[in-house]
Structures are given as C-alpha cells and as structure tokens.
C-alpha positions in Angstrom: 0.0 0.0 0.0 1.4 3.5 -1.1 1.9 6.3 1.4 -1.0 8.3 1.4 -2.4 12.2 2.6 -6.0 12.7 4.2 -8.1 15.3 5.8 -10.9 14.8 8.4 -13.7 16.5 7.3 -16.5 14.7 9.6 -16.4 13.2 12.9 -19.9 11.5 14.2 -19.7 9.7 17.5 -16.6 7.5 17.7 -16.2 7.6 13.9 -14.5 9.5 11.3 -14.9 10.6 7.6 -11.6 11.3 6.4 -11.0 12.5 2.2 -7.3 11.7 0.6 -5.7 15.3 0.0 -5.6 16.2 -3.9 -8.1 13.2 -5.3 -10.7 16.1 -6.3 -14.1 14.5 -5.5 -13.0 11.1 -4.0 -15.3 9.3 -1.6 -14.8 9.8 1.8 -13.8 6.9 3.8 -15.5 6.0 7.2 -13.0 4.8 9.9 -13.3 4.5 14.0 -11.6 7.5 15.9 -9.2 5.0 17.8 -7.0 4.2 15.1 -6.1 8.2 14.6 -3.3 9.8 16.9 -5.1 11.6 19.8 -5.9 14.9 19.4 -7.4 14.2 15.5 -9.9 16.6 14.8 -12.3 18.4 11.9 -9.9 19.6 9.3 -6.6 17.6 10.5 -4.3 16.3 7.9 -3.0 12.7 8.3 -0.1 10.8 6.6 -1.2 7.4 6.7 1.6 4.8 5.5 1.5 0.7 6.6 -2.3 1.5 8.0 -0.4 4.0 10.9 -2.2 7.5 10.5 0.0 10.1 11.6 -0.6 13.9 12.1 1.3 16.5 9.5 1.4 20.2 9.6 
C-alpha cells in the first residue's frame, strides 16, 4: 500500500470521515476515531503509510 495524505472532514460519534488530500471529488472513507493519533480533529491532515495515521502540519 502506497503512502497516502488525508483530511478529516466529519467526525460522528466515535467515527470518522476522512478524504485523501488532492483526489478532487473522491469518496470519503468511514473509519473508528481509535485508530487516529489523539488529538485528530475536523480539518486535520493525516499521513497514513503501513495503515499508521499520523498527524502532519
């Protein structure tokens, strides 16, 4: 799996909608809160490489 960028653009509950950075219109995908670093919020970017989400900028 390639190294990829994301943004959180929703969070509902203990879930997340995150969008990969520079895809245009691509689908958001739904994942649980716990397996983002703490302190992941509406509008952090995430580099996400071997499934480990980590927080940039």
């Amino acid at each position: 799996m390639e190294p990829k960028d994301y943004i959180v653009v929703k969070i509902e509950g203990e879930y997340a909608y995150i969008r990969e950075i520079g895809k245009g219109e691509s689908e958001d995908i739904f994942i649980a809160l716990a397996l983002l670093p703490f302190g992941a919020d509406i509008g952090t970017k995430l580099h996400c490489e071997f499934f480990t989400y980590t927080i940039i900028e």
